[in-house]
C-alpha positions in Angstrom: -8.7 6.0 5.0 -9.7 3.1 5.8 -7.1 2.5 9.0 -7.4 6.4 10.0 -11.1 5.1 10.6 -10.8 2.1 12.1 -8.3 4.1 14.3 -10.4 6.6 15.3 -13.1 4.5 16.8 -10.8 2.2 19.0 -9.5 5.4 20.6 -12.8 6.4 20.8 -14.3 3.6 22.6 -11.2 3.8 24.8 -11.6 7.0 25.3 -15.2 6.6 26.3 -14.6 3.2 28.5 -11.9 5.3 30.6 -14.5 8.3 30.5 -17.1 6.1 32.1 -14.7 4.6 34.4 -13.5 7.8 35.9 -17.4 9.3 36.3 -17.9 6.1 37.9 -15.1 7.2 40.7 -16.1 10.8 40.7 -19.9 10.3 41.3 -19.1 8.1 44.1 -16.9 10.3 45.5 -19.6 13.3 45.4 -22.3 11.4 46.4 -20.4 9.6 49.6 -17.9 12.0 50.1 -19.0 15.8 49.0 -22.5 16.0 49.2 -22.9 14.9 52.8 -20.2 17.2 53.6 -22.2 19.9 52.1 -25.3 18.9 53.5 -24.1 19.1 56.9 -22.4 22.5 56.4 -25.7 24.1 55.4 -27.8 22.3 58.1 -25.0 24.2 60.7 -25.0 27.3 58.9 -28.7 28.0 58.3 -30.3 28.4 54.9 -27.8 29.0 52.2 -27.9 32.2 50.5 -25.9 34.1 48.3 -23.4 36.9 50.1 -24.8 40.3 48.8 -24.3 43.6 49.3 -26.7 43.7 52.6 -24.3 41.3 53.8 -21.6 43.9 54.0 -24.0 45.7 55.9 -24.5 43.3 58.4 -21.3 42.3 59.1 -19.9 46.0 59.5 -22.9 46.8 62.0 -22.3 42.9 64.1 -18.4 44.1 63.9 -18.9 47.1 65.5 -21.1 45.8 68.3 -18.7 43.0 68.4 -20.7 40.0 67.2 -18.4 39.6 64.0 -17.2 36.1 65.0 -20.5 34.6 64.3 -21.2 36.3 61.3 -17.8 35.3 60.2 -18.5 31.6 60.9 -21.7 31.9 58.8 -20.2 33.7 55.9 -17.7 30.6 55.8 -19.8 28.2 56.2 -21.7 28.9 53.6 -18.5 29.5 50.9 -17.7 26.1 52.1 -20.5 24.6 50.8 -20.3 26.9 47.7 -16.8 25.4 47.2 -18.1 21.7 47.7 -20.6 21.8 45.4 -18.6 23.4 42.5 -16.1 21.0 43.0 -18.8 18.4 43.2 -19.4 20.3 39.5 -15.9 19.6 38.8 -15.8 15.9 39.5 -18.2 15.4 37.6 -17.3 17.2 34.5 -13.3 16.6 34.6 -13.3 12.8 33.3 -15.3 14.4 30.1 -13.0 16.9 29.5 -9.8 15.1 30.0 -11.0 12.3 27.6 -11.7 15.0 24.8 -8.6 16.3 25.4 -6.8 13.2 25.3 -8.9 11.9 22.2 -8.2 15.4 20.2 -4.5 15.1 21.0 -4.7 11.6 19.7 -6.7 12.7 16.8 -4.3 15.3 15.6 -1.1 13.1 16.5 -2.3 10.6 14.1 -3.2 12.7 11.1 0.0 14.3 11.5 1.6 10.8 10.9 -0.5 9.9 8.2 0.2 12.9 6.4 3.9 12.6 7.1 3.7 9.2 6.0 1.7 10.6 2.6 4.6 13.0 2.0 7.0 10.4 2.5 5.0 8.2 -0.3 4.5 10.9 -2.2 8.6 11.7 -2.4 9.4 7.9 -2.5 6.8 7.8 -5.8 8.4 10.7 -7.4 11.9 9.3 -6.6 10.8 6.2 -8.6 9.4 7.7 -11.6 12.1 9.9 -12.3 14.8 6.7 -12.3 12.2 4.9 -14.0 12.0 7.4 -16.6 15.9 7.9 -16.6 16.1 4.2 -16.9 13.3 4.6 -20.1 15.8 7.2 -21.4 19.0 5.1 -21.2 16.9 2.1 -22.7 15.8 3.9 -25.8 19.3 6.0 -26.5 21.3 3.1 -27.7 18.8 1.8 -30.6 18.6 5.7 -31.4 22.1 6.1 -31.6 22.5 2.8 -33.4 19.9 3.8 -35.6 21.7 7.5 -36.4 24.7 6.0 -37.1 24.1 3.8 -39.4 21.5 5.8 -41.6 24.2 8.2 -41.6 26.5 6.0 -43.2 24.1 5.2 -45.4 23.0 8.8 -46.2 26.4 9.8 -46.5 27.0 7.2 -48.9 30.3 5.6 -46.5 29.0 2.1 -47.3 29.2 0.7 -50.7 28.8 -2.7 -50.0 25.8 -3.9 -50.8 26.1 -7.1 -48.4 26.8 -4.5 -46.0 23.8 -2.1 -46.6 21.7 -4.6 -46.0 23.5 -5.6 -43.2 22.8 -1.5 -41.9 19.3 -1.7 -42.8 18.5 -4.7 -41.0 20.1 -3.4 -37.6 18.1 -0.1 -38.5 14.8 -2.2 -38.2 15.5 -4.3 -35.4 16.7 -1.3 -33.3 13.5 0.4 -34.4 11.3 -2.8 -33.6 12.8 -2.6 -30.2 12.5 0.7 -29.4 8.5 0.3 -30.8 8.8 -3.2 -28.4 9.9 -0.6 -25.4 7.4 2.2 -26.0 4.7 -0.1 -26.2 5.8 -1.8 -22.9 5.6 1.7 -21.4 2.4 2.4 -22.3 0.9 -0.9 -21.0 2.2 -0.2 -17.5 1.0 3.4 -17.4 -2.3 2.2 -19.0 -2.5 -0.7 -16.0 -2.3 2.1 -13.7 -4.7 4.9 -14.8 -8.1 5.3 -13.5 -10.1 4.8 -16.5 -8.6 1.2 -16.8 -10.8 -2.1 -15.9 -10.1 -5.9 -16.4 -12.4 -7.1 -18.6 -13.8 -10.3 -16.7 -15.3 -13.1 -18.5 -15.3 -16.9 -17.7 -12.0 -18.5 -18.7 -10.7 -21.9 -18.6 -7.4 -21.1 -17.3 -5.5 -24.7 -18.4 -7.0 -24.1 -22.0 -5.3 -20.3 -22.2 -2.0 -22.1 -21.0 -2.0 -24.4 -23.5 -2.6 -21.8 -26.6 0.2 -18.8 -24.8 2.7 -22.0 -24.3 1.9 -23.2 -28.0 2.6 -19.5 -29.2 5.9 -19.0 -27.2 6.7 -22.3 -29.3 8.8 -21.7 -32.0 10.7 -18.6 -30.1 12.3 -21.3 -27.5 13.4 -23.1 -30.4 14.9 -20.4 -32.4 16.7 -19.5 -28.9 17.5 -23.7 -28.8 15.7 -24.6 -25.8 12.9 -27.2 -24.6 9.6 -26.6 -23.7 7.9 -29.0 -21.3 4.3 -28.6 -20.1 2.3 -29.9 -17.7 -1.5 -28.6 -17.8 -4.3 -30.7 -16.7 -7.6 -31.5 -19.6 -9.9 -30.5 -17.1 -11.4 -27.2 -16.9 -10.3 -24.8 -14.3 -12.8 -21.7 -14.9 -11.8 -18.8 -13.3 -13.6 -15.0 -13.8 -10.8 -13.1 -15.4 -9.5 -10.9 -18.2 -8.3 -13.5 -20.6 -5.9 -10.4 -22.6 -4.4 -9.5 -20.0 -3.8 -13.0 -18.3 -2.2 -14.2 -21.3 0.1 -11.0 -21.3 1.2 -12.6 -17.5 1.9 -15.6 -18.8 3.6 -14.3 -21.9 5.8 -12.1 -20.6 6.9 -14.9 -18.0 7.9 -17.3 -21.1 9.4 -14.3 -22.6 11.8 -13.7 -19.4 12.6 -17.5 -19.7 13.4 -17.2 -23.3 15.8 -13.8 -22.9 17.2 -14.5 -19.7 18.7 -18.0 -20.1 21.2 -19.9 -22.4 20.2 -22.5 -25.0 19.9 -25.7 -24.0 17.7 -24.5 -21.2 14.8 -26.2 -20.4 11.7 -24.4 -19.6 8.6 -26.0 -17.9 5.2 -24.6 -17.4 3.5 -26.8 -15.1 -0.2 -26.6 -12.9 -1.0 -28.3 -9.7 -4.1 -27.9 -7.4 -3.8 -27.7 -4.1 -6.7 -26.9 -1.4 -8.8 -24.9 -3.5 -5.9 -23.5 -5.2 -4.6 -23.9 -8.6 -1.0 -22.8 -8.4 1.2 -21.7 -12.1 4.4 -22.4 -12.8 7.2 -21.2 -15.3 10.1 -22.9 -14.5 13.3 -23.3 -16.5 16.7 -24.9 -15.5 18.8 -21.7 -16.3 21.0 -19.5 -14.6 19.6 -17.7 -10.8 18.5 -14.4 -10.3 20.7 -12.6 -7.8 18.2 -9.6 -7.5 15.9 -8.8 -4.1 12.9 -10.6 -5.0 10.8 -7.7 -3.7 12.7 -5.6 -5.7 11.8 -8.3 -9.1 8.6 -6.9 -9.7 9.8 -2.9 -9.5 9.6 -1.4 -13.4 12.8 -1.4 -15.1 14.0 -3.4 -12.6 16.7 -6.3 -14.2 17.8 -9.3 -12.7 21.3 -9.4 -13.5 21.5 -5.6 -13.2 22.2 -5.3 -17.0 21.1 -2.0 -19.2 21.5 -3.8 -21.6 18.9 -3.6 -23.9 19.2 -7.2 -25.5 18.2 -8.1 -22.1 14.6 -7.2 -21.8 13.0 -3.4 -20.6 12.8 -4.5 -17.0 8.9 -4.1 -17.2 7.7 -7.5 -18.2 7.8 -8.7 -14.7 6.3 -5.4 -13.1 3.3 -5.4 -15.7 2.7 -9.1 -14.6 2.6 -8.5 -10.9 0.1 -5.6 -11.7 -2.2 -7.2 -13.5 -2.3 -10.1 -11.3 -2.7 -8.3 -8.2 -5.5 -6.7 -10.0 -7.1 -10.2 -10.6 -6.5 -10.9 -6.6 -3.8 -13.3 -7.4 -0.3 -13.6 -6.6 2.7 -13.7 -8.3 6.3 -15.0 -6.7 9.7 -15.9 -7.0 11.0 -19.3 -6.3 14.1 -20.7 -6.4 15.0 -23.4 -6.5 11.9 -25.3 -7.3 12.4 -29.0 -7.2 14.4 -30.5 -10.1 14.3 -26.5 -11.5 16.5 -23.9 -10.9 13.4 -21.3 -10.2 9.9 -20.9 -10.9 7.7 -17.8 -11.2 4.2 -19.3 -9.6 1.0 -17.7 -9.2 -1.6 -18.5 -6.8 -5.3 -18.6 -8.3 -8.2 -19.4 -5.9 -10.9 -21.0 -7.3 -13.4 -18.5 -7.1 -12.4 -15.6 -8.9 
C-alpha cells in the first residue's frame, strides 16, 4: 500500500507539472494569438450578437434585393469569432483534461499490476504451503510406519526376545519423540506468523544469553563427539528483544551444527563488534551446504536435499530467520568464514 501511494503522488505531481506547463502554452497562445484575432473580427463586423431567427429574416429580404453579400460577410464574421473564442475555451481546458486522462489511465494501469502481482503471490503462497505440508506429510509417515510396525510385532506377539522388545520399544519412543519434536516445530512457525503473535521485548544482555544457550547445547556436542569453542565478550551488550525467542535462534543454529556435521567437528560461536554492530557467529569446520542460500531459510527446506528425517525438519533455519527479521535483525549464510568452513551470522544494531 505503501508503494501504490507513494506512486500515485509522483504521477500526480507530474501530472500536474505537465498540466501547468501546457496551460502555460495555451494561455499564451489565446491571449497573443486568439483573442486579438477575435477582437479585431468583432470591431470589423459590428457588435456581436447571436444569429436568431430574425436573422433568417433579414438575410432572405437583403437576398432578394440583392444585398446578401454583406450580410453574408457579417454572419461570418461573427461565427468566426464564435469559433475563436470556443477554441480559446478549448485551449484552455484541453491540458486539464488530457492530464486526467493520462493520470486515470495510469491509475488503473497500476492497480491492475498490483493486483496481478497479488494473484501471482497469492498462487506462489499457496504453491508453498501445499509442498510444505506434503513435505510435513512425508516427514511424519516414516516414524508412523516405524512406530506401526513394530507395535505390531509386539502386539502380535512375533518378538519373543526380550533384548529385542526393548529394543522395539525404544525405537517406538524415539520415533514418537520425533514426531512430537516435528509437530511442535510446526506449530512454532505457524505461531510466528499469526496475527495475534508479538515478541515480547525486555532488556537483554545478549553475550550473557550466548553464554547460557552455548552451555546448554554442551553436552549434545559431546554425545555427537565434537568441540565447542566460544568466543563472547564479559561486557554487556543490551539489546531490547525477546529473550525466548532469541535463544530459540541461537538454539536451533547449534542444533543444525550438531545434526548436520560429523564428529570430530568443531563448532565455534564467536561475537565481534563492528561500527555499532555486534555481529553472531555459529561457525563449525564441517561439511558445506550446497543449497541456494536464499532458498536456506524456506520451511522444510534441507541443505543436503535429504528427507531424511534423522536429518532435521527443515524448519529450524526458517523459524530463525522469522524471528530475527521480526527483531529487525539479519540472519545469513557464510561460507567460508576464515579458518571455518561456514558461519551462520546475524547482524544486531545496537539500538534495538
Amino acid at each position: 500500500m505503501e508503494k501504490l501511494r507513494s506512486y500515485l503522488v509522483t504521477r500526480l505531481l507530474m501530472m500536474l507539472g505537465a498540466v501547468l506547463l501546457l496551460e502555460g502554452l495555451a494561455s499564451f497562445l489565446v491571449r497573443r494569438l486568439l483573442l486579438p484575432a477575435a477582437a479585431n473580427l468583432a470591431h470589423y463586423t459590428g457588435e456581436l450578437n447571436i444569429f436568431n431567427f430574425g436573422d433568417y429574416l433579414r438575410f432572405a429580404r437583403e437576398l432578394v434585393s440583392g444585398n446578401g453579400g454583406q450580410v453574408m460577410a457579417g454572419l461570418m464574421g461573427r461565427s468566426a469569432v464564435i469559433l475563436l473564442l470556443a477554441l480559446s475555451v478549448l485551449l484552455i481546458l484541453l491540458p486539464v483534461v488530457l492530464g486526467v486522462i493520462w493520470y486515470t489511465r495510469r491509475v488503473l494501469a497500476r492497480v491492475g499490476k498490483i493486483d496481478e502481482e497479488r494473484q501471482a503471490e497469492r498462487a506462489a503462497y499457496d504453491a508453498q504451503r501445499n509442498l510444505m505440508f506434503s513435505d510435513f506429510a512425508h516427514d511424519l509417515r516414516t516414524p508412523i510406519m516405524t512406530i506401526s510396525g513394530y507395535a505390531g510385532a509386539l502386539s502380535d506377539g512375533v518378538v519373543k526376545d526380550e533384548a529385542q522388545k526393548k529394543q522395539y520399544l525404544t525405537a517406538i519412543r524415539a520415533k514418537a519423540d520425533r514426531m512430537s519434536e516435528l509437530i511442535t516445530l510446526l506449530f512454532d512457525y505457524t505461531k510466528l506468523g499469526s496475527v495475534n503473535f508479538h515478541l515480547k521485548k525486555e532488556p537483554v544482555d545478549l553475550n550473557e544469553l550466548l553464554r547460557e544457550t552455548a552451555a546448554s547445547a554442551f553436552s549434545d556436542m559431546e554425545d555427537a563427539g565434537m568441540e565447542l569453542l566460544a568466543e563472547i565478550p564479559e561486557e554487556p551488550y543490551v539489546v531490547s528483544a525477546d529473550r525466548a525467542q532469541v535463544s530459540r535462534v541461537i538454539g536451533n543454529l547449534l542444533t543444525n551444527a550438531i545434526r548436520h556435521n560429523p564428529a570430530g567437528t568443531k563448532i565455534a560461536i564467536g561475537v565481534r563488534r563492528l561500527a555499532g554492530m555486534e555481529m553472531i557467529a555459529v561457525a563449525d569446520t564441517g561439511v558445506t551446504i550446497e543449497k541456494d542460500p536464499k532458498q536456506l531459510f524456506e520451511p522444510f527446506v534441507k541443505g543436503d536435499d535429504s528427507r531424511s528425517e534423522t536429518k532435521g525438519s527443515g524448519l529450524g533455519l526458517s523459524i530463525a530467520k522469522k524471528i530475527a527479521d521480526m527483531h529487525g535483525w539479519e540472519i545469513e549464510l557464510r561460507q567460508p568464514f576464515g579458518k571455518y568452513t561456514k558461519a551462520f551470522v546475524i547482524s544486531v544494531p545496537e539500538r534495538t
